[in-house]
Every structure is written in C-alpha cells, then in structure tokens.
N, CA, C and O atoms as CSV, one atom per row, in Angstrom:
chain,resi,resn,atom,element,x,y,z
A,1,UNK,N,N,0.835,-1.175,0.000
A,1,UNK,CA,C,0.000,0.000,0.000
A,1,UNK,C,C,0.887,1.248,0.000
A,1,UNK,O,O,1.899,1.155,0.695
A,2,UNK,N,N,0.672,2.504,-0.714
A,2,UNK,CA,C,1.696,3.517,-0.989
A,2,UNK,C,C,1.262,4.266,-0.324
A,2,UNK,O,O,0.066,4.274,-0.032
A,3,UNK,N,N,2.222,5.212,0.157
A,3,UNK,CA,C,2.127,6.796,1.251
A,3,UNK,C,C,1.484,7.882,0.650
A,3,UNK,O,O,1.341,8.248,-0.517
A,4,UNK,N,N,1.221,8.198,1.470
A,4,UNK,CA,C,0.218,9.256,1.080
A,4,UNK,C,C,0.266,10.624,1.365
A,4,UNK,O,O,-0.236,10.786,2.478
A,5,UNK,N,N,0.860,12.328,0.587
A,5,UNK,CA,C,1.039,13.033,1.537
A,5,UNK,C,C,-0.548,13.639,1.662
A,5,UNK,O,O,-1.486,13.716,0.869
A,6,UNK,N,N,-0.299,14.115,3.402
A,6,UNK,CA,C,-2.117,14.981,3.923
A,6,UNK,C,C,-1.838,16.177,3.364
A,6,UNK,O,O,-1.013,16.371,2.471
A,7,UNK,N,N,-2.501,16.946,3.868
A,7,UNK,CA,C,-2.793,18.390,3.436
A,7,UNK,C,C,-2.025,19.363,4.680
A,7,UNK,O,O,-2.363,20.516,4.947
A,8,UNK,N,N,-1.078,18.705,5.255
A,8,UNK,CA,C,-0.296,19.027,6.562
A,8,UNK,C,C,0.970,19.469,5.617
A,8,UNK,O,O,1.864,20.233,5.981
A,9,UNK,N,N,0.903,19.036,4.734
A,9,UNK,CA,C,2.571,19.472,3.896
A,9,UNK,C,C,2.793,20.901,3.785
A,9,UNK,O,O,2.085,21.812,3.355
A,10,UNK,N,N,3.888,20.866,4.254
A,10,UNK,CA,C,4.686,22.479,4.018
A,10,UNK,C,C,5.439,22.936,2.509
A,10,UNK,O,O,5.932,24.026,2.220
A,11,UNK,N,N,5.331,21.656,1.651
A,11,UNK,CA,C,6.191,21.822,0.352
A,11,UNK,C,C,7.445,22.321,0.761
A,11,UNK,O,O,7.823,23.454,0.462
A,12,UNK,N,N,8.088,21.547,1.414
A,12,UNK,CA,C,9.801,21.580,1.734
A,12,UNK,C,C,10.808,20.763,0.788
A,12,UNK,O,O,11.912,21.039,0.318
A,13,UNK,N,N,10.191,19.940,0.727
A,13,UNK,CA,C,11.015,19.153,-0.482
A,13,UNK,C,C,12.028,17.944,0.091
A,13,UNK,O,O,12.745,17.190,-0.567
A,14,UNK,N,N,11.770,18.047,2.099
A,14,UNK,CA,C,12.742,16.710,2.595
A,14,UNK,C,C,12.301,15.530,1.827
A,14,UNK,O,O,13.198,14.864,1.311
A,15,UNK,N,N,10.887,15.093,1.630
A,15,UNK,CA,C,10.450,13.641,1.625
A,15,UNK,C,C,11.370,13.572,-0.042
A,15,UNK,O,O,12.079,12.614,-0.351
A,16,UNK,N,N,11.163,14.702,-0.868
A,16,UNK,CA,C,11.152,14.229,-2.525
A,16,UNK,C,C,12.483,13.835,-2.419
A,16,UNK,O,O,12.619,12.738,-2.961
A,17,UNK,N,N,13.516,14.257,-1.954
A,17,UNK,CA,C,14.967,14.343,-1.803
A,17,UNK,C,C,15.514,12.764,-0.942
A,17,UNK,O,O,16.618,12.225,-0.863
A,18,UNK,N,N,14.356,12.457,-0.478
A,18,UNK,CA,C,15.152,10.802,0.225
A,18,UNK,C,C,14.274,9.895,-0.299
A,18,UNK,O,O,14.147,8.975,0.509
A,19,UNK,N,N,13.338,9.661,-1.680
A,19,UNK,CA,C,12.568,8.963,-1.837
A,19,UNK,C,C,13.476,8.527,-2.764
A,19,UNK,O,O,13.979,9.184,-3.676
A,20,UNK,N,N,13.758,6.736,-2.317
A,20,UNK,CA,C,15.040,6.468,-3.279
A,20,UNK,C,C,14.212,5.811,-4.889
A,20,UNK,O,O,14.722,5.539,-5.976
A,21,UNK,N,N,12.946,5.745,-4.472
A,21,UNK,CA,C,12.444,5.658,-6.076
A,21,UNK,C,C,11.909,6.658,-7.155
A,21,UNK,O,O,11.520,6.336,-8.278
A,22,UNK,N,N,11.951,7.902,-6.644
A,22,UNK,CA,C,11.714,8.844,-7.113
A,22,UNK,C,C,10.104,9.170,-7.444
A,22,UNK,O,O,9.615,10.039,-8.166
A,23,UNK,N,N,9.633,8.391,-6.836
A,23,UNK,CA,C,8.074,8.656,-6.446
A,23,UNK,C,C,7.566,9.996,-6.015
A,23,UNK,O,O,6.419,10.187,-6.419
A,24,UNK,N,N,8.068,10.984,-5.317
A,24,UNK,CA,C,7.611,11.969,-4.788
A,24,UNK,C,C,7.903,13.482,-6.014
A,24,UNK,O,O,9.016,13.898,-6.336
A,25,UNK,N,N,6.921,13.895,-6.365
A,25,UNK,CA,C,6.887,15.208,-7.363
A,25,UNK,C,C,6.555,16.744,-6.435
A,25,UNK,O,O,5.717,16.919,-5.550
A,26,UNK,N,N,7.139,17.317,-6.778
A,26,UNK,CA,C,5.949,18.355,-6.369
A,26,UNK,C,C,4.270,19.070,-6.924
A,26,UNK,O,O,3.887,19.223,-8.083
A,27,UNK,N,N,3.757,19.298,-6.026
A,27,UNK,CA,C,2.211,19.346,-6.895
A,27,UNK,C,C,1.992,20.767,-6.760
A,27,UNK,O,O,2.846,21.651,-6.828
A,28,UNK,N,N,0.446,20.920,-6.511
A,28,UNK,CA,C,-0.116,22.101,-6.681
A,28,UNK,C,C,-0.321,22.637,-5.034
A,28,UNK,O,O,-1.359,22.359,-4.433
A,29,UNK,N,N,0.714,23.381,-4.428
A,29,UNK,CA,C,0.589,23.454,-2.925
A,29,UNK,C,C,1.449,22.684,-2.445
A,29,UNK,O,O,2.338,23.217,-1.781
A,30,UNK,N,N,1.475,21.040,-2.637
A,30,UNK,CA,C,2.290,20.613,-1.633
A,30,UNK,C,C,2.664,19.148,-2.946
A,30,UNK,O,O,2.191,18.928,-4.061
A,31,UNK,N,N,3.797,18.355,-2.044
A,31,UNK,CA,C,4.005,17.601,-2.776
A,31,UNK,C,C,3.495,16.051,-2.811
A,31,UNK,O,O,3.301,15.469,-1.744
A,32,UNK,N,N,3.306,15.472,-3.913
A,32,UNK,CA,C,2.359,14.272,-4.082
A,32,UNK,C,C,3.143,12.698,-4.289
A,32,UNK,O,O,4.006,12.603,-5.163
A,33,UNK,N,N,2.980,12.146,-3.899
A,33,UNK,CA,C,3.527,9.853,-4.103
A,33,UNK,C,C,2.583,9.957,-5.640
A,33,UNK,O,O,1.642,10.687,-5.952
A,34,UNK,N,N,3.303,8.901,-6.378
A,34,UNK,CA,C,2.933,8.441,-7.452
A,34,UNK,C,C,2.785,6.753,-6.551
A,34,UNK,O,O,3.734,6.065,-6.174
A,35,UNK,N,N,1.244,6.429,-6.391
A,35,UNK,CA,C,1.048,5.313,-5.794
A,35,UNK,C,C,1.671,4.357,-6.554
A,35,UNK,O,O,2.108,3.394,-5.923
A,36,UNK,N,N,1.891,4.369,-8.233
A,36,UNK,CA,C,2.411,3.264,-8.958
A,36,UNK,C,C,3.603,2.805,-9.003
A,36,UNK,O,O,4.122,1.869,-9.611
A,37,UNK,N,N,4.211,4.076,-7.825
A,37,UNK,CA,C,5.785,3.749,-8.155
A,37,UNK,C,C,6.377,3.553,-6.752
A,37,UNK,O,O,7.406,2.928,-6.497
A,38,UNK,N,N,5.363,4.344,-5.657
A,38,UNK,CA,C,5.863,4.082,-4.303
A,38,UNK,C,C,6.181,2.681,-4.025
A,38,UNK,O,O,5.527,1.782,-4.553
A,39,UNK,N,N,7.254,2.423,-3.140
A,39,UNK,CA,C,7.983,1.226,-2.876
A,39,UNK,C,C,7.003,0.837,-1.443
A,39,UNK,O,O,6.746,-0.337,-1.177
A,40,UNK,N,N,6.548,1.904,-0.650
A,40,UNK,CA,C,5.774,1.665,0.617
A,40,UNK,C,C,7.116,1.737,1.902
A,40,UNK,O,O,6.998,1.427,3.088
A,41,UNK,N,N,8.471,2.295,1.123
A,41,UNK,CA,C,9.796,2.106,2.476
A,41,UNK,C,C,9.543,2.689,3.398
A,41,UNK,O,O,10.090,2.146,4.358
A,42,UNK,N,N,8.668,4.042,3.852
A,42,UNK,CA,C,8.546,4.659,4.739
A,42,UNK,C,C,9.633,5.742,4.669
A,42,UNK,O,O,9.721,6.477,5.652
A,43,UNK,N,N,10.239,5.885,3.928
A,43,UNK,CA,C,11.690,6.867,4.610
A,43,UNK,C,C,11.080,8.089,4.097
A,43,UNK,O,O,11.950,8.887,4.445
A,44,UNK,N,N,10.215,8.773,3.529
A,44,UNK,CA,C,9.412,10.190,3.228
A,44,UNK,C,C,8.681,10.602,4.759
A,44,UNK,O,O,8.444,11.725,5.204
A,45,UNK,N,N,8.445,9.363,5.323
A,45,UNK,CA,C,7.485,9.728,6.293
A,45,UNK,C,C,8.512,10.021,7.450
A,45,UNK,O,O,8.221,10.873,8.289
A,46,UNK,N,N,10.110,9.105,7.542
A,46,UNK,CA,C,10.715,9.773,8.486
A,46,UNK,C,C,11.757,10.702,8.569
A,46,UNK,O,O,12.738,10.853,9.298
A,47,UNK,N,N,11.031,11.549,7.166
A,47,UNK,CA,C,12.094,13.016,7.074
A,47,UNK,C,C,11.190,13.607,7.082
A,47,UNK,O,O,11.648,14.670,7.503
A,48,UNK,N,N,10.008,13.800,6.912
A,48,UNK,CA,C,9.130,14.840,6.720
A,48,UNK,C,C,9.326,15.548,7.963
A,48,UNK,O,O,9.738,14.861,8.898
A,49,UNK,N,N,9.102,16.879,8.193
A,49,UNK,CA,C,9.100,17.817,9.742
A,49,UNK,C,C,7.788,17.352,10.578
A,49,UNK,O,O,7.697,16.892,11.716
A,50,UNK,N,N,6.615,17.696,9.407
A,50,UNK,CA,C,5.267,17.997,9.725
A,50,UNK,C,C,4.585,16.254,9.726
A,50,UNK,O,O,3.416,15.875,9.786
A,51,UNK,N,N,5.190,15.889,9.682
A,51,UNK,CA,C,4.916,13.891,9.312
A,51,UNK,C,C,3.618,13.910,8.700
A,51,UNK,O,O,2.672,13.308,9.207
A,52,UNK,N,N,3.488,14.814,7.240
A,52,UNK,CA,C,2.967,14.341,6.223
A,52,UNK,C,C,2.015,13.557,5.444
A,52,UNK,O,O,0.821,13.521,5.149
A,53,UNK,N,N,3.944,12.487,5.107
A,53,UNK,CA,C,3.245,11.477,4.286
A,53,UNK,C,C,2.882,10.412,5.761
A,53,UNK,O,O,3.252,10.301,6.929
A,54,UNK,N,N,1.989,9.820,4.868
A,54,UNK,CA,C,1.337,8.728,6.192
A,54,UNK,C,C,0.641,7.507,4.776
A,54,UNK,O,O,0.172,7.728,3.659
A,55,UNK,N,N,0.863,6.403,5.462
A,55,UNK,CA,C,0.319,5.212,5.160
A,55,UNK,C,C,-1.013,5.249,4.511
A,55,UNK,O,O,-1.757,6.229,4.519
A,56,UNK,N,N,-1.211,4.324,4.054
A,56,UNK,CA,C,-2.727,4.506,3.392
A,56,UNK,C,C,-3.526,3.587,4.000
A,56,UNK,O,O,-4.715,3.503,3.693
C-alpha cells in the first residue's frame, strides 16, 4: 500500500529528496507519491518535519 502526503505538507522538499524511487513530485501546494511507483519504504514519512506522508 503507498504513502500518502495529507494536506499538513509544508512543500519543503525533505520527503522528494530521500525517496530512493523517485516517487515523490511536487504538486499544486504541496508535494504528491505516485502510488504506482511508491515502494511503501517509509523513509518520506521519516524526514518529513510535519509527518505528512502517512500510510494509506
């Protein structure tokens, strides 16, 4: 199951920068998982400041 960022995102850019599959883009406001590509590693969720991304 792939991560998910909430609407808690600050658009900082920690999670896009350690997502070693390159799943994380930036969007409109904040930044978004491509569910098709997320691996599910968790490591977006333990850089985020605002803890974000979260599980689905």
């Amino acid at each position: 199951m792939a991560y998910k960022i909430s609407d808690e995102c600050i658009a900082c850019g920690a999670c896009a920068a350690e997502c070693p599959v390159g799943a994380i883009s930036e969007g409109d406001g904040k930044y978004v998982i491509d569910p098709d590509t997320c691996v599910d590693c968790g490591a977006c969720a333990g850089t985020c400041p605002v803890s974000a991304p979260q599980a689905e």
